[in-house]
ZARO-494275 format. One record per atom (N, C-alpha, C, O): x, y, z. Coordinates in pm, whole numbers, padded with zeros to 5 digits, always signed. Example, Ala and Ser with C-alpha at 12.3 -4.5 7.8 and 13.67 -1.06 7.14 Angstrom:
BEGIN
+01319-00569+00780
+01230-00450+00780
+01320-00330+00780
+01424-00332+00846
+01285-00225+00708
+01367-00106+00714
+01290+00003+00787
+01341+00114+00804
//
This chain:
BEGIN
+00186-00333+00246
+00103-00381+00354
-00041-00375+00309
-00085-00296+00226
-00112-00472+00375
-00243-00469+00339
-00338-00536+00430
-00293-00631+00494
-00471-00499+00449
-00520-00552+00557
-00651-00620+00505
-00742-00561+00447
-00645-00756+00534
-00783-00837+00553
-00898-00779+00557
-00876-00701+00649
-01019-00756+00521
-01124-00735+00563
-01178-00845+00664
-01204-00815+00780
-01195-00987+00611
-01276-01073+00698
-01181-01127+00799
-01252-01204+00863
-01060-01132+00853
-01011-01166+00901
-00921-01064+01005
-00872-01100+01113
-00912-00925+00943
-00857-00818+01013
-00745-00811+01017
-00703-00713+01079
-00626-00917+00946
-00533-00946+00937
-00441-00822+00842
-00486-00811+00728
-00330-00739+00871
-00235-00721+00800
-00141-00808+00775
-00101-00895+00852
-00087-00776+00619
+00000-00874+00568
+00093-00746+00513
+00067-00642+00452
+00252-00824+00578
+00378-00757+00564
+00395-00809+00451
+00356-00926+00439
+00459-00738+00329
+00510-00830+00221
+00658-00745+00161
+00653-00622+00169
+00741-00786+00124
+00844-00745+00124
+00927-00689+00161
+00993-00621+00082
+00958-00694+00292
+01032-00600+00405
+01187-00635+00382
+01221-00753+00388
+01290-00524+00355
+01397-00530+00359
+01479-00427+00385
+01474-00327+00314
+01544-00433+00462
+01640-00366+00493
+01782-00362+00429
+01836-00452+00494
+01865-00321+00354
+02002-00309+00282
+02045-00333+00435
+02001-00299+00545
+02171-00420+00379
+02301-00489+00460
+02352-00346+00583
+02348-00326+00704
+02397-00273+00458
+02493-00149+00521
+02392-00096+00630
+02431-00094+00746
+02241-00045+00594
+02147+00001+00719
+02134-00089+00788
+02044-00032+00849
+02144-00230+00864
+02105-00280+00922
+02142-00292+01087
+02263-00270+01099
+02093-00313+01193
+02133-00277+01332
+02125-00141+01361
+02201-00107+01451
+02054-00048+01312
+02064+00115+01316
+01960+00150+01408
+01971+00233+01498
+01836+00068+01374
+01689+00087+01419
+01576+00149+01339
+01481+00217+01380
+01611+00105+01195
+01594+00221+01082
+01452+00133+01066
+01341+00187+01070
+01478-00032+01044
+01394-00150+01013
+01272-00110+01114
+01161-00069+01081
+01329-00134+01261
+01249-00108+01346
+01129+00000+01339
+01011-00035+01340
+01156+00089+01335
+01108+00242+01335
+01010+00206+01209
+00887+00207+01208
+01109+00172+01094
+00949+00165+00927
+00851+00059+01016
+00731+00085+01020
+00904-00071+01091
+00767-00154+01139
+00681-00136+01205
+00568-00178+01181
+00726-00040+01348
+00682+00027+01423
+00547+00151+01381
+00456+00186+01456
+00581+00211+01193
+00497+00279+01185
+00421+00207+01094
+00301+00229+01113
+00443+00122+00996
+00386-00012+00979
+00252-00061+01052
+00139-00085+01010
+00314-00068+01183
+00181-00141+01317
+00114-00063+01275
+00030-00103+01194
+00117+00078+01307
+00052+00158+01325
-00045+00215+01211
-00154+00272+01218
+00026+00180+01116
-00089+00215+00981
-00197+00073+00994
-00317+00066+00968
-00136+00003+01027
-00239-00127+01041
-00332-00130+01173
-00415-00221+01183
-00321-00043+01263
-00392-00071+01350
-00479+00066+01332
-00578+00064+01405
-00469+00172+01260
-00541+00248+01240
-00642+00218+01112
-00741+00281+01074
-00607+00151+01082
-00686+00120+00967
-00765-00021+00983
-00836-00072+00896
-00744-00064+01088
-00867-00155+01195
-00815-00282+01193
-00889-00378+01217
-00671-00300+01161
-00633-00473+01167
-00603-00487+01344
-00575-00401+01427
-00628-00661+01359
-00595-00651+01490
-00491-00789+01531
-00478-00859+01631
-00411-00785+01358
-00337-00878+01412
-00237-00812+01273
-00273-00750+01172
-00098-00857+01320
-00007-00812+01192
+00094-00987+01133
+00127-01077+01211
+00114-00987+01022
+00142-01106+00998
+00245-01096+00885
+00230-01035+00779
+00357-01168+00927
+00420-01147+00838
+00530-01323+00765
+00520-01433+00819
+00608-01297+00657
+00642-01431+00614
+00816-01444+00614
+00850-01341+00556
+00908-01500+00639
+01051-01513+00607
+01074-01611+00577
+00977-01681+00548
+01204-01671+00567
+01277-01805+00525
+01353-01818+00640
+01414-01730+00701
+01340-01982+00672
+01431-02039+00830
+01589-01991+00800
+01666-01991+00896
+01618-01966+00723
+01786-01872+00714
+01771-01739+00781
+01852-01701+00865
+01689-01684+00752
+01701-01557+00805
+01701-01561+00961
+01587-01547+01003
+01758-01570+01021
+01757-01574+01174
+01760-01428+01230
+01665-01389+01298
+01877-01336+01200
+01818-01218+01206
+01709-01152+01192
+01669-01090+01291
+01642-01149+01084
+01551-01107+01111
+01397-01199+01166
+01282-01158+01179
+01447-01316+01187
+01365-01363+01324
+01369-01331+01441
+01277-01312+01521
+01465-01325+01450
+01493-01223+01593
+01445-01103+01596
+01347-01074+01665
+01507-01020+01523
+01435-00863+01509
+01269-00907+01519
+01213-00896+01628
+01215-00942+01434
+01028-01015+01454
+01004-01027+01555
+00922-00946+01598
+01068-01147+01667
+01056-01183+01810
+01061-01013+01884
+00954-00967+01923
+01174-00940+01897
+01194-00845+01928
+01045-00717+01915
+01007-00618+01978
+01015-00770+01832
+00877-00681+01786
+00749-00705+01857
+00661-00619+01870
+00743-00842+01909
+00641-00903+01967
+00566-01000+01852
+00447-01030+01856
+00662-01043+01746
+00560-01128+01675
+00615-01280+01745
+00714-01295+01817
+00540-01360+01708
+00585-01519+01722
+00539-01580+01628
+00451-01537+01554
+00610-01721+01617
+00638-01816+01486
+00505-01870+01539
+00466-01896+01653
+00435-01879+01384
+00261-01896+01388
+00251-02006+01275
+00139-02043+01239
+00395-02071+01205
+00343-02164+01105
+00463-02178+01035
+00557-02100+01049
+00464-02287+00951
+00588-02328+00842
+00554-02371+00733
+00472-02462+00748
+00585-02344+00594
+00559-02401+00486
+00689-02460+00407
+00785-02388+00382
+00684-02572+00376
+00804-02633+00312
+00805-02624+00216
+00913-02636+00158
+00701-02600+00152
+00590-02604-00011
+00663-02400-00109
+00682-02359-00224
+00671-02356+00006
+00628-02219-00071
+00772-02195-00174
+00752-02141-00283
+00847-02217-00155
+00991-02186-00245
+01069-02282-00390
+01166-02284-00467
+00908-02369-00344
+00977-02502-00474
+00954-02437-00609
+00868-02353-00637
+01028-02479-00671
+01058-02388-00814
+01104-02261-00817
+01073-02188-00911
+01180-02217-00720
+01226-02082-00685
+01399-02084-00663
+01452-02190-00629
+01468-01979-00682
+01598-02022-00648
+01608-02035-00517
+01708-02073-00456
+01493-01999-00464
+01518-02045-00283
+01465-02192-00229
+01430-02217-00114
+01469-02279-00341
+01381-02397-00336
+01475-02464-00231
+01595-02482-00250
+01418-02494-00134
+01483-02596-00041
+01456-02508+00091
+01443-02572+00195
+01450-02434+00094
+01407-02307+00211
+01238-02344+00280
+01140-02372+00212
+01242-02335+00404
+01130-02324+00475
+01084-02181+00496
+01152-02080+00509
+00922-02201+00496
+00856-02051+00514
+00858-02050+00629
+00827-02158+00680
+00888-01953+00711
+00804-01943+00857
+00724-01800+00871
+00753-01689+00826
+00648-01829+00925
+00511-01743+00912
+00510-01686+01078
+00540-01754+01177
+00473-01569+01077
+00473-01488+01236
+00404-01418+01266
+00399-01338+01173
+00321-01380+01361
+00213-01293+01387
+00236-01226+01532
+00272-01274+01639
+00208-01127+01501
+00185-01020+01617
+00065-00941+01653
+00031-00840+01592
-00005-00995+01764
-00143-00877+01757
-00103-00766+01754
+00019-00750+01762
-00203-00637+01742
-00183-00518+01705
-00278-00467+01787
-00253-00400+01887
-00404-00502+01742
-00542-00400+01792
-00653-00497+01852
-00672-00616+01827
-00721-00413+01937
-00864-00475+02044
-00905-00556+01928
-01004-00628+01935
//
């Protein structure tokens, strides 16, 4: 995680949860303290990136209070995920 200076923005970057932990509340709880390192450390928005497959964890996101803030069709070309859409999500955090 990391937070913007000019923009105040935290950025989630590699969030994963293993298969077997998943539905526990384990995900939840690391994001939950996640926010919280980001809002103590003065971001006032949290932002994070997935692929339109992942529906789960779009949901879990929604569940969090983030919402779908953008799409990139561009970001996975030349990747083995080439053909995949970005979707991009944001959740405020702080005043």
């Amino acid at each position: 995680m990391s937070v913007e200076e000019w923009n105040r923005r935290m950025s989630i970057w590699h969030f994963y949860i293993d298969l077997p932990y998943r539905g526990r509340g384990g995900g939840r709880e690391l994001m939950r303290a996640g926010i919280e390192w980001g809002r103590r450390a003065g971001a006032k928005m949290a932002w994070i990136e997935t692929t339109h497959l992942n529906d789960p964890g779009i949901q879990a996101y929604r569940r969090l209070g983030f919402e779908i803030c953008g799409f990139d069709a561009s970001l996975y070309r030349g990747t083995p995920a080439e053909g995949e859409i970005a979707v991009y999500m944001a959740c405020p955090i702080g005043g």
